[in-house]
C-alpha positions in Angstrom: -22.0 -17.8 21.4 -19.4 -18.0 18.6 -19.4 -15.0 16.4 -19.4 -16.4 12.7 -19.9 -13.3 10.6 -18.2 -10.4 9.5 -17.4 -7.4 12.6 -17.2 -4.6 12.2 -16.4 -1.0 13.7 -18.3 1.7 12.9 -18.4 5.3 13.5 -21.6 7.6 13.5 -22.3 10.5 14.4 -19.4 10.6 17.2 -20.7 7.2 18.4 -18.6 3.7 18.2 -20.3 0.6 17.3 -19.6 -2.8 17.0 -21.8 -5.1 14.6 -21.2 -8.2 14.2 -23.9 -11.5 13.5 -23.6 -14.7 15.2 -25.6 -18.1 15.4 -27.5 -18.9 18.5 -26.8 -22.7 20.4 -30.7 -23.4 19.6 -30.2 -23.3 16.4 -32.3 -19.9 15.9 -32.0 -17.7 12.6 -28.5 -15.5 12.9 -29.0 -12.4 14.7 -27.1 -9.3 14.7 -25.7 -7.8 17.8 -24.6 -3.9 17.6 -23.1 -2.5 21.0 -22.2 1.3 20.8 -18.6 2.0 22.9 -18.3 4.7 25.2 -16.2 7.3 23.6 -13.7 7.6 25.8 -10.4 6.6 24.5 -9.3 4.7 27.3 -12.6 2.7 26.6 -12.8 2.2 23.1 -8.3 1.1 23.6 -9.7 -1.4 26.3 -13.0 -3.2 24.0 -10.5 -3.1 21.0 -7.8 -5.0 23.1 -10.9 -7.2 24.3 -11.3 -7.9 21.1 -8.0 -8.6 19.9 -7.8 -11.4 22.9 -11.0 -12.7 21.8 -9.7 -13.2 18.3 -6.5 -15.0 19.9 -8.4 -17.1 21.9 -10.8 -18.5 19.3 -13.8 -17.0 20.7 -14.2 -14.8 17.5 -14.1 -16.0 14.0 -13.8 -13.6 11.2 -14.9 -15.1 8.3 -14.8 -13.8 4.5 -11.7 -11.8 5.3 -9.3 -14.0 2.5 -12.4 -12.7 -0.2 -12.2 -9.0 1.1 -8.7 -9.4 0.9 -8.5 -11.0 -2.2 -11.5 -8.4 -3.6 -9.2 -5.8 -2.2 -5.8 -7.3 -4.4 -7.8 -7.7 -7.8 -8.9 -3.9 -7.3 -5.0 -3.1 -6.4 -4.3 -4.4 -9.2 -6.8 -2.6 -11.6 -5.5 0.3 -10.6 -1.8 -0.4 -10.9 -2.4 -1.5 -14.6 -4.2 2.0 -15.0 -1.5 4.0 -13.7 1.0 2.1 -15.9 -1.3 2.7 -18.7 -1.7 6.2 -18.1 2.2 6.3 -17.7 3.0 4.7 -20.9 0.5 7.5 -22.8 2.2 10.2 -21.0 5.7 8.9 -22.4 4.7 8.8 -25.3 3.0 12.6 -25.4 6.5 13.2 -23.9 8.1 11.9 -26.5 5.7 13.5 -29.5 6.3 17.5 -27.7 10.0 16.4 -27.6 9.9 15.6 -31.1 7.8 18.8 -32.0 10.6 20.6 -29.9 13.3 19.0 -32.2 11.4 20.0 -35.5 10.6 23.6 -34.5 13.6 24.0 -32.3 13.3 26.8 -29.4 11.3 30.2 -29.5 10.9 29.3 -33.4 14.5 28.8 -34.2 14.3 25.0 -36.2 17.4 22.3 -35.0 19.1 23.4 -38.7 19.8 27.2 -37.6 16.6 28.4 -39.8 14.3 30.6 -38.7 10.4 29.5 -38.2 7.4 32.4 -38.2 7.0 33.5 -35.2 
């Protein structure tokens, strides 16, 4: 039985689960297998490096990974181009207090020596 779907690890309620679906040698509708992990962590170490080896040897194949990982970039980048967008408007409020600043000068003293109302 080759594993041809997505598998997870899941945590509930203290529990550990594998899920993962998988295509049966009779040609049978995809089933999905969940197996909970004892929650030891010696346990949960060991059916992690089992499945490590398994994904080395072929025996698991994890497909849509490049989408999820391509899904994941496009959304990286969304919020990259926010933050610089949110960077540029703070310069410029930065800039607009600074020039406010030069115009009324400090504690209502204008930059040409005259006083302001205070």
């Amino acid at each position: 039985m080759r594993v041809k779907y997505p598998l997870a690890v899941v945590v509930i309620g203290g529990g550990v689960y594998l899920y993962s679906q998988h295509d049966h040698p009779d040609d049978n509708p995809v089933s999905d297998t969940v197996q909970r992990i004892e929650m030891g962590a010696d346990s949960v170490g060991a059916k992690l490096d089992e499945i490590g080896a398994a994904l080395d040897r072929g025996q698991i194949e994890v497909s849509g990974a490049e989408d999820s990982v391509g899904e994941l970039q496009g959304s990286l980048d969304e919020r990259t181009d926010l933050i610089d967008d949110s960077k540029e408007r703070f310069d410029r409020i930065e800039e607009i207090l600074n020039d406010i600043a030069d115009r009324n000068g400090i504690n209502g003293t204008r930059a040409d020596d005259q006083r302001t109302a205070e």
